[in-house]
C-alpha positions in Angstrom: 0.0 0.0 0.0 3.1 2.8 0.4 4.4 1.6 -2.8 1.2 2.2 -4.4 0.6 5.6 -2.5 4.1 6.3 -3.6 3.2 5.8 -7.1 0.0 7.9 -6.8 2.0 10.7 -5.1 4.8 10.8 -8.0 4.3 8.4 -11.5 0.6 8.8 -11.5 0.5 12.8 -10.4 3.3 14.0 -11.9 2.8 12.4 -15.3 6.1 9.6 -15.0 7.8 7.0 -16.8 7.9 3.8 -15.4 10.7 1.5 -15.5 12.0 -2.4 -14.5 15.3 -3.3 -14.9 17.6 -5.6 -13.8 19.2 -6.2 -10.5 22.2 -7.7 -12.1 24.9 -5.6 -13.6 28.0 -5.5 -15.6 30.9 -4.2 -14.2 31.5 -1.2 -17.0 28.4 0.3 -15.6 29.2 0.5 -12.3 32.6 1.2 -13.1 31.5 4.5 -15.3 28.7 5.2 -12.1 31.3 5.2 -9.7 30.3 2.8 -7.6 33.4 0.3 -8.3 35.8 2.7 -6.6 34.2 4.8 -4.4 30.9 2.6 -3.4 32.6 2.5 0.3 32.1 2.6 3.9 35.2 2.9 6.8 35.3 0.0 8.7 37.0 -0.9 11.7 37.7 -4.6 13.5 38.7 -5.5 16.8 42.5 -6.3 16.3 42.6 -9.6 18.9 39.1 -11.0 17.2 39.3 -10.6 13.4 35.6 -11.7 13.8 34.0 -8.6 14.8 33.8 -5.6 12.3 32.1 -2.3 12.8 30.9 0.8 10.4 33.5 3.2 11.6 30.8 6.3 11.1 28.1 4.4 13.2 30.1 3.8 15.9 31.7 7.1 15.9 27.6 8.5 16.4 27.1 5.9 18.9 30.1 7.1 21.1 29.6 10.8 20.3 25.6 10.1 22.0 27.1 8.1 25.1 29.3 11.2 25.8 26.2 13.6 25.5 24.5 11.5 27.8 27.2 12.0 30.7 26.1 14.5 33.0 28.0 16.9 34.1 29.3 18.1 30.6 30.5 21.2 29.9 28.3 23.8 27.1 31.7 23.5 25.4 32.1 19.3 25.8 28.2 19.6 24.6 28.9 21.6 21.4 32.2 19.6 20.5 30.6 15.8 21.1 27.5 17.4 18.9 29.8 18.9 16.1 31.5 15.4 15.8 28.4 13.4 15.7 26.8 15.5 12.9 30.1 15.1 10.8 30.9 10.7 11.5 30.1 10.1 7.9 31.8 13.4 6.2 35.4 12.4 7.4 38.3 11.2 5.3 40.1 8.1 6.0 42.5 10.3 8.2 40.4 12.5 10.0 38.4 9.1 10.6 41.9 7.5 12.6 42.1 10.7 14.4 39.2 10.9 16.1 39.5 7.6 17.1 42.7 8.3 18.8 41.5 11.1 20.4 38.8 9.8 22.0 40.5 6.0 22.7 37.4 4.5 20.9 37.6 0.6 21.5 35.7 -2.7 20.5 32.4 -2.2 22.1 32.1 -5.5 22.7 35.5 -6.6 24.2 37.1 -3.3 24.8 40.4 -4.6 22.6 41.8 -2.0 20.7 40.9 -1.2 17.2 42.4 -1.5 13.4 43.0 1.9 11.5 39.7 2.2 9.0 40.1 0.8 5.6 37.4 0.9 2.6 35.0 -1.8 2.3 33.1 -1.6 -1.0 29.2 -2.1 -0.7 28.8 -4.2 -3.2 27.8 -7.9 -3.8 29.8 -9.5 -7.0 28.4 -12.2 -8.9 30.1 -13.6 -12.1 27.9 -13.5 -14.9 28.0 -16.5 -17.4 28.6 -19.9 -17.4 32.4 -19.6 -17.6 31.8 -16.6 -15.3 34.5 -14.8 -16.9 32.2 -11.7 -17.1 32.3 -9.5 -13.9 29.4 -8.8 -12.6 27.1 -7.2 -9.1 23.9 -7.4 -7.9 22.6 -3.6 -7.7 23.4 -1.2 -5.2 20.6 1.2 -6.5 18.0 1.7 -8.8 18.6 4.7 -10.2 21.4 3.3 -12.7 19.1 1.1 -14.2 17.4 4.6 -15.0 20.6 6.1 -17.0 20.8 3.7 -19.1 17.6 3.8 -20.6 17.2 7.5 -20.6 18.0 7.4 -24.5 14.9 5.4 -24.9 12.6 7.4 -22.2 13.3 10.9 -23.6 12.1 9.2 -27.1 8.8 7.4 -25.2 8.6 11.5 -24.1 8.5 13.0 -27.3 12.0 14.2 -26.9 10.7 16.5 -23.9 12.7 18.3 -21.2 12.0 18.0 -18.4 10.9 14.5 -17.5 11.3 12.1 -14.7 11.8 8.3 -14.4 10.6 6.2 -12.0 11.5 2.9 -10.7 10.6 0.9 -8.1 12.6 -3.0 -6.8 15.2 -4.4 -4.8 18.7 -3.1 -4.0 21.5 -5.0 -2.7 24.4 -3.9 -0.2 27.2 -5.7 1.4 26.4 -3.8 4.9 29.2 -4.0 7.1 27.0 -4.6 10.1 23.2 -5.1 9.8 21.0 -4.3 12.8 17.9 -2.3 14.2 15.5 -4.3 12.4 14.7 -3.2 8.9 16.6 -0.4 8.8 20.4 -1.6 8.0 19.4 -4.4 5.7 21.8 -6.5 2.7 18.5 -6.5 0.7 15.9 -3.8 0.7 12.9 -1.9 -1.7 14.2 1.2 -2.8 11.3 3.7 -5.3 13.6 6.3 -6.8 13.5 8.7 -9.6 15.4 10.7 -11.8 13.9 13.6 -13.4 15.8 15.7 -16.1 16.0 19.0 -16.1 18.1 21.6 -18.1 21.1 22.5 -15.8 20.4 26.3 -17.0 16.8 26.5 -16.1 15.6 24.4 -13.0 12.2 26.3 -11.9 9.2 24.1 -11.5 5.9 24.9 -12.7 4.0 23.5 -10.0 7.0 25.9 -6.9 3.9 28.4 -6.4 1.4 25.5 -5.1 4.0 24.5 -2.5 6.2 27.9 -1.8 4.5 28.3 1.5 4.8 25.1 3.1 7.0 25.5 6.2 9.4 22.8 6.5 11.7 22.1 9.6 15.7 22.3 7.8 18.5 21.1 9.6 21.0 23.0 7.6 24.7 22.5 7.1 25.8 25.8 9.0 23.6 24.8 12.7 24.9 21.6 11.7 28.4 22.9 11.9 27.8 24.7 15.0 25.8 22.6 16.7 22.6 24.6 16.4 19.3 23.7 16.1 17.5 23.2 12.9 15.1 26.2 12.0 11.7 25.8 10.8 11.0 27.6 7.1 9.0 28.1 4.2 10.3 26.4 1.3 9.7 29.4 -0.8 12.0 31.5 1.5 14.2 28.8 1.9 14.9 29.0 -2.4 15.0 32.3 -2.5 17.8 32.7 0.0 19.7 30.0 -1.6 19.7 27.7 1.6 17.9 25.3 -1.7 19.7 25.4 -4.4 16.7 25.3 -6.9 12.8 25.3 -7.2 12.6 21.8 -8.7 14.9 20.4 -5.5 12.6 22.4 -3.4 9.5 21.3 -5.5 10.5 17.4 -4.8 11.5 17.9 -1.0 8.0 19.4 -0.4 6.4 16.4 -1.9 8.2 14.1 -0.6 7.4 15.8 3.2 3.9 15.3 1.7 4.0 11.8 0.8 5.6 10.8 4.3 2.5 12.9 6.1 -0.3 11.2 4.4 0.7 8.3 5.2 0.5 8.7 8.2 3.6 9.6 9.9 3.5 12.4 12.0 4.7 15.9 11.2 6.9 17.2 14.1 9.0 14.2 13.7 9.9 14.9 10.2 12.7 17.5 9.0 15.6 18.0 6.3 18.9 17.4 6.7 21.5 19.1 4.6 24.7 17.3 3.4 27.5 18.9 4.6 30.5 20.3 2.2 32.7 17.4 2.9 30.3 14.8 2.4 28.6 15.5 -0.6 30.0 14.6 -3.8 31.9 16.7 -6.2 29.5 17.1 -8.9 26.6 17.6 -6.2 25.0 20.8 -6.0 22.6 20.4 -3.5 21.8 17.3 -1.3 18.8 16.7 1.7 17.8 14.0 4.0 14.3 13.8 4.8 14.9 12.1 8.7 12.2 10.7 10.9 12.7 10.6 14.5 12.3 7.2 16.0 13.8 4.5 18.8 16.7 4.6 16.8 17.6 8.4 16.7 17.0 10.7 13.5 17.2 8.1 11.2 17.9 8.9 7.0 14.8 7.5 5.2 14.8 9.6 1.8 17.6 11.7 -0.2 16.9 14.3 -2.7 20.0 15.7 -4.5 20.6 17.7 -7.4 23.1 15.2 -9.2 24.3 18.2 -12.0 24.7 15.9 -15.3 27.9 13.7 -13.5 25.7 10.4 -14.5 24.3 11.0 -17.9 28.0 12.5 -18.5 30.0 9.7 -16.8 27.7 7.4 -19.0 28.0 8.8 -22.4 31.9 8.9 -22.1 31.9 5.3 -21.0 29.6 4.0 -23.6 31.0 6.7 -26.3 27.9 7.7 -27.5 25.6 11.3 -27.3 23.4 11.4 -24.9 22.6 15.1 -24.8 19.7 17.1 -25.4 19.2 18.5 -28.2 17.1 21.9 -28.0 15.5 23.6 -31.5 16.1 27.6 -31.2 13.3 29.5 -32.3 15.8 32.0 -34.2 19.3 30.4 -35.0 22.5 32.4 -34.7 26.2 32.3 -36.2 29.0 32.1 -33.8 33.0 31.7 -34.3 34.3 28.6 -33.0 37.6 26.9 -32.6 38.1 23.8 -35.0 40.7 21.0 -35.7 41.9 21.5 -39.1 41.2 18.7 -41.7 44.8 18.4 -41.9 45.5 18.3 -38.1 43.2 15.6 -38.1 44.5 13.4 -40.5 48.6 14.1 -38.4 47.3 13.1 -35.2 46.0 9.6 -37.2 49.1 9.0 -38.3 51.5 10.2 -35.4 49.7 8.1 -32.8 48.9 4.9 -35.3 46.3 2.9 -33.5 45.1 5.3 -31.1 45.3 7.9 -33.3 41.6 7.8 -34.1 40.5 8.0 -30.7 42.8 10.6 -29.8 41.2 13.0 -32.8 37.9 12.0 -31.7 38.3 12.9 -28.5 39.5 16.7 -29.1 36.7 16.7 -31.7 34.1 16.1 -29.1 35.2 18.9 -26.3 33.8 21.6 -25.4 34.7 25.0 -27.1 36.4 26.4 -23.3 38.2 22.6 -23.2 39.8 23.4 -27.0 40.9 26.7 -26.4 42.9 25.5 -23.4 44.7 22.9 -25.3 45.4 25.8 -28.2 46.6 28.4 -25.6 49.1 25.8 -24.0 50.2 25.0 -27.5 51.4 28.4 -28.3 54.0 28.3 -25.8 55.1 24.4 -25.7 53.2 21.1 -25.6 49.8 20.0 -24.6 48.9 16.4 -22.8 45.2 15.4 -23.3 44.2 12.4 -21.1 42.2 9.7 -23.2 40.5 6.6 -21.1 43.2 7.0 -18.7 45.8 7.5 -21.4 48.0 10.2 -21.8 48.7 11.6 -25.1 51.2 14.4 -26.0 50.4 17.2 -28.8 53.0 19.3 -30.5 52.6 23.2 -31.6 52.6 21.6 -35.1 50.8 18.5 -34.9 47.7 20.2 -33.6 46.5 23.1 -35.3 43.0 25.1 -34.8 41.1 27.4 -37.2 38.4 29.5 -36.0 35.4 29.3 -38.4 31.4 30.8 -38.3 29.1 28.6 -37.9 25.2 28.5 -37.6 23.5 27.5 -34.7 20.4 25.7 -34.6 20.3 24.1 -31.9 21.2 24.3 -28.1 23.0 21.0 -26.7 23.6 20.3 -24.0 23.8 17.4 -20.9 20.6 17.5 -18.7 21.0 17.6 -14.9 19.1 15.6 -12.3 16.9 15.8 -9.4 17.0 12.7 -7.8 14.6 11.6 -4.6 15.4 8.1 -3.6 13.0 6.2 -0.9 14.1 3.7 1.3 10.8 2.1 1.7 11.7 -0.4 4.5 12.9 2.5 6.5 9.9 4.5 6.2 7.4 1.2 6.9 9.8 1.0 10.1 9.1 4.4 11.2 5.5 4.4 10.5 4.8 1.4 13.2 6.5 3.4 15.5 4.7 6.6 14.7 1.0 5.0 14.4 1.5 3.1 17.3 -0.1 3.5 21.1 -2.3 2.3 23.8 -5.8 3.0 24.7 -6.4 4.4 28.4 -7.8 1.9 30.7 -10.7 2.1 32.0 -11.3 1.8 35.7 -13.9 -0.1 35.5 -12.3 -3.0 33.4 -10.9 -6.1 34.8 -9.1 -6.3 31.5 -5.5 -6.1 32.8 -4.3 -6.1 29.0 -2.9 -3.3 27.1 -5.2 -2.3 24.8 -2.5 -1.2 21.7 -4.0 0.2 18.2 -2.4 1.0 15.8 -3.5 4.1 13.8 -2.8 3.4 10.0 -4.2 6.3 7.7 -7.2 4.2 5.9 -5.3 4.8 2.8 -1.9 2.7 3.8 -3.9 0.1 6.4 -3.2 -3.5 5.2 -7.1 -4.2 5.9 -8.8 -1.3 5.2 -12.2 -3.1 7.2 -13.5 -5.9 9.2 -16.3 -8.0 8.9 -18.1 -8.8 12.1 -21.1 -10.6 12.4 -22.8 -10.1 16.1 -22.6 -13.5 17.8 -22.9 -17.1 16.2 -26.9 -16.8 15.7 -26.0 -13.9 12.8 -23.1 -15.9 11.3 -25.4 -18.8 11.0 -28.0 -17.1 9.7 -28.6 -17.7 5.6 -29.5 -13.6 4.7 -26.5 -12.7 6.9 -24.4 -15.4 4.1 -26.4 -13.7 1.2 -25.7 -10.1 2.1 -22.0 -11.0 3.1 -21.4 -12.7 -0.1 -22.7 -9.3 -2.0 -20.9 -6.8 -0.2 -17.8 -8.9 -0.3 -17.8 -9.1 -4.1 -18.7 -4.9 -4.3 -15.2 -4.4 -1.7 -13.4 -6.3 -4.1 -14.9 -4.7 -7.2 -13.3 -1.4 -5.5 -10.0 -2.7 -4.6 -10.4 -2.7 -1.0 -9.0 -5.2 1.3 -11.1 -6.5 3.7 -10.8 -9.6 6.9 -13.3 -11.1 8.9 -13.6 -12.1 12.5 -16.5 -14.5 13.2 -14.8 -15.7 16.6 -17.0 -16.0 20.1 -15.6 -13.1 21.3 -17.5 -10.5 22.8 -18.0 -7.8 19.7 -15.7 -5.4 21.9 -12.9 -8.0 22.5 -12.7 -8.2 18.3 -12.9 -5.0 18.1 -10.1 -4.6 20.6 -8.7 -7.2 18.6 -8.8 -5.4 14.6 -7.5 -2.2 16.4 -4.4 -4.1 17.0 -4.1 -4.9 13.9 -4.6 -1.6 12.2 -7.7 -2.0 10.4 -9.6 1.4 10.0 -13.1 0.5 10.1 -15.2 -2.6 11.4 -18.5 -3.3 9.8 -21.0 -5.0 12.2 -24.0 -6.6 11.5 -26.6 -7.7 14.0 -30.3 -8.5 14.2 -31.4 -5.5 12.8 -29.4 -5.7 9.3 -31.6 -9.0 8.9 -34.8 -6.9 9.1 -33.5 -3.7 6.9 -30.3 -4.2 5.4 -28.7 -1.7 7.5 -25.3 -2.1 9.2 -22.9 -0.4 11.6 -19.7 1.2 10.5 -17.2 1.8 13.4 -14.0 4.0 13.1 -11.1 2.9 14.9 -9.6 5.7 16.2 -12.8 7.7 17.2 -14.3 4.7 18.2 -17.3 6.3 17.0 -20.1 3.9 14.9 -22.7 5.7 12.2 -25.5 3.7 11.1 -25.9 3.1 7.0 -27.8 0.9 4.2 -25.4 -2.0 3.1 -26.0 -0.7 -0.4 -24.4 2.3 0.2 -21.5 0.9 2.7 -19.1 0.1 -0.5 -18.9 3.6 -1.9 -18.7 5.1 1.6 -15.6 2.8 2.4 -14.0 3.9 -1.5 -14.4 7.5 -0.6 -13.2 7.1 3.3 -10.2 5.1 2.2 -9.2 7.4 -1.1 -9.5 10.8 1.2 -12.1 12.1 -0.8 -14.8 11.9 2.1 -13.7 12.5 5.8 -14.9 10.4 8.7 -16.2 14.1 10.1 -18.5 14.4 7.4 -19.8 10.7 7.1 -20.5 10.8 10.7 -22.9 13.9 10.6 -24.6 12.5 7.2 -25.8 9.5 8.7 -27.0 8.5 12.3 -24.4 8.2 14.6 -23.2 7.9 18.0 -20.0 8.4 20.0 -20.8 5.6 22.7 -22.1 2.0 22.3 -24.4 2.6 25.0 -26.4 5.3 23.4 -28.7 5.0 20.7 -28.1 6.4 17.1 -29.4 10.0 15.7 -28.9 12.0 13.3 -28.3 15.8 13.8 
């Protein structure tokens, strides 16, 4: 049910592709992505028990929070133990030892001393073939699956900028030490998307509907200085640059929209901001959407604004264009700098073999990339580095021209906004924040707690229950005949339904469906054999409205899509707030 909200929320409302790809890849993918040499977390082991390994980061946090637990601190021990916390995953491999010396972290579980950090790549390998000569991994994300059919999407688009690309499946990662349930997992459900944008023009139709949405943001500065984070309007946060961009802003407000409706609560939501030294190089923006739970602030969705590093990194691997090409309403000549005809055939034959790529690849770049290599070559030599080749032109060898040309149209490599869902995580956090426990009544000689938990109808596994009074209704042939009609009109609108035709008390089952999560029980009793009518009761109200069967289906459709609130069903039929009262209508 969050995966199909999810797809509601983005595919469905903001007009997506959809993709499925495979969750085994080649190696020259990942090695063009990135992932082969830098997919990788420090990690620490115990140096007398090779057995136990730790994240390095992780258990940096975890000691950072012990200290801030010991009282008696000092404001300046406080602001110190908080700065180093907020940075455990932006340190180098250096910094990393450091720290560790510094504060004589040990094996938490022995109290032996601990190795330096090393790199541990995250990712599973799996040869691929019967010889399995072909290197291979099972995927670390989604989202790569994405670049390398965004030829084919932009076509299935019309050739349209922007777009976005969904995709929603399993990711795999080699984690260095999986715990708190489902939130460090090998094997997990990531929905992400890509959407391209032109790197020149990233404001989103749609920023005025969402401007004013006030947000909490954790930005890098209080993070830095151990500040709070500030509560703001996403509008004011863009405007002051705090968010790089509208569309970023655009996707972090839906994506705080998404989280809320289903059903996790607001105040325990904010925005983290990547801080310098841990976002990546081409990055020009990156947030975490955290929810607080048992676990801390824990990272459940990133949104970053990727530049064109993928598409880029991509093309130059597979050697093929993948920009966009963009029709100018009036053209315009411009003077550019040119390898000469004769230059080109030279470099052919002064580097043999390679000598094709080599011209190729000073065809190819960019106008301020060409006049580099012609200014250097006025006063010496010029190296150009080809797929990690170096290649040395002389003053003569390589010769530019400057020639007019018309322009047509504007290329150029689109950039992406990238939201990325860890859906696990966020099914983790919503038990926690839709969970809780009825008062007890003194009356009761119930002992038991009396837990619900308080799924939004639209994300609720069941979205009713079926209860049938006592055994003499269950029995009864028109209680079989109208269950076997209404049943057929919940399936007919997708709703999922359960039935509980126990010999417990109707109060005990409904106890019993609150547990569960189930929004709303549908009771029927000796008076829905006379009339057809049938008692709707909401879980967390506990109130019960009194309706035809006929018209229970629709009711339910509208109740569980949002379109109808349980406010306004309760005052359109008769209703009542106790069992013990009788129903009216107002």
């Amino acid at each position: 049910n969050i995966i199909s909200l999810w797809r509601q929320t983005f595919v469905i409302s903001e007009h997506l592709l959809e993709i499925e790809d495979s969750c085994i890849m080649q190696h020259s993918v990942l090695k063009a992505s990135g992932h082969v040499d830098r997919f990788n977390d420090f990690m620490v082991k115990d140096v007398k028990d090779e057995s136990k390994f730790f994240r390095a980061d992780k258990l940096l946090e975890e000691v950072m929070e012990a200290k801030l637990q010991t009282p008696g601190i000092t404001d300046a021990q406080r602001h110190e133990y908080t700065t180093v916390r907020n940075q455990a995953d932006a340190y180098s491999q250096k910094e990393m030892w450091e720290i560790f010396q510094k504060y004589e972290i040990k094996s938490p579980e022995t109290g032996n001393d601990l190795s330096e950090p090393y790199e541990f790549n995250l990712m599973f390998p799996t040869p691929i073939g019967p010889g399995g000569y072909l290197q291979g991994y099972l995927r670390p994300e989604t989202a790569q699956g994405i670049f390398l059919n965004y030829k084919f999407c932009l076509e299935q688009n019309s050739n349209r900028l922007p777009f976005g690309v969904a995709q929603v499946g399993r990711s795999f990662r080699n984690e260095i030490a999986p715990r708190a349930g489902l939130t460090r997992q090998r094997e997990f459900t990531q929905a992400e998307i890509e959407y391209f944008v032109n790197p020149k023009q990233k404001d989103h139709p749609k920023f005025a509907l969402v401007e004013s949405t006030v947000l909490i943001l954790f930005h890098a500065d209080a993070q830095l200085n151990a500040k709070d984070p500030v509560k703001m309007t996403v509008g004011e946060a863009v405007r002051s640059g705090l968010i790089n961009n509208e569309t970023l802003g655009y996707f972090i407000v839906k994506t705080w929209q998404f989280l809320v409706s289903i059903g996790l609560k607001k105040e325990y939501i904010r925005f983290r901001q990547h801080l310098p030294t841990e976002m990546a190089h081409y990055a020009c923006d990156c947030w975490d959407a955290e929810i607080f739970g048992s676990y801390g602030w824990l990272e459940c969705v990133g949104i970053a604004d990727r530049s064109a590093f993928d598409l880029t990194a991509h093309a130059n691997a597979a050697k093929c264009d993948l920009q966009y090409k963009e029709s100018l309403e009036k053209p315009f000549e411009r003077e550019v700098l040119i390898l000469t005809k004769k230059s080109g055939v030279d470099i052919m034959k002064a580097f043999k073999k390679d000598g094709k790529m080599v011209k190729e690849f000073i065809e190819s770049q960019p106008q301020e990339e060409l006049e580099c290599i012609a200014k250097k070559l006025e006063t010496g030599d010029a190296d150009v580095q080809v797929d990690g080749r170096s290649f040395t032109l002389t003053k003569g060898l390589a010769v530019f021209e400057r020639k007019k040309e018309k322009v047509t149209v504007n290329a150029f490599t689109p950039g992406v906004i990238e939201p990325s869902f860890g859906i696990d995580r966020i099914f983790s956090m919503l038990l926690e924040h839709v969970y809780s426990a009825r008062p007890k009544d003194d009356k009761e000689d119930d002992k038991q707690t009396r837990g619900v938990l308080s799924f939004a109808a639209s994300s609720a596994p069941y979205k009713c229950v079926i209860l049938p009074l006592d055994q003499r209704i269950a029995r009864d042939k028109r209680y079989l005949e109208m269950l076997d009609y209404f049943t057929r009109e919940l399936c007919e609108q997708g709703l999922s339904f359960t039935s509980d035709e126990s010999n417990a008390t109707i109060g005990r089952r409904y106890a019993r469906n609150d547990e569960l999560g189930v929004p709303f029980a549908v009771t029927f009793d000796f008076e829905t054999m006379e009339d057809s009518s049938v008692t709707l009761r909401e879980r967390d109200t506990m109130w019960q409205i009194r309706l035809p069967l006929s018209q229970l289906g629709e009711l339910l459709r509208c109740l569980c899509k949002g379109s109808e609130s349980w406010q306004s069903a309760f005052q359109r039929f008769p209703h009542k707030k106790n069992s013990n009262e009788e129903f009216k209508k107002d």
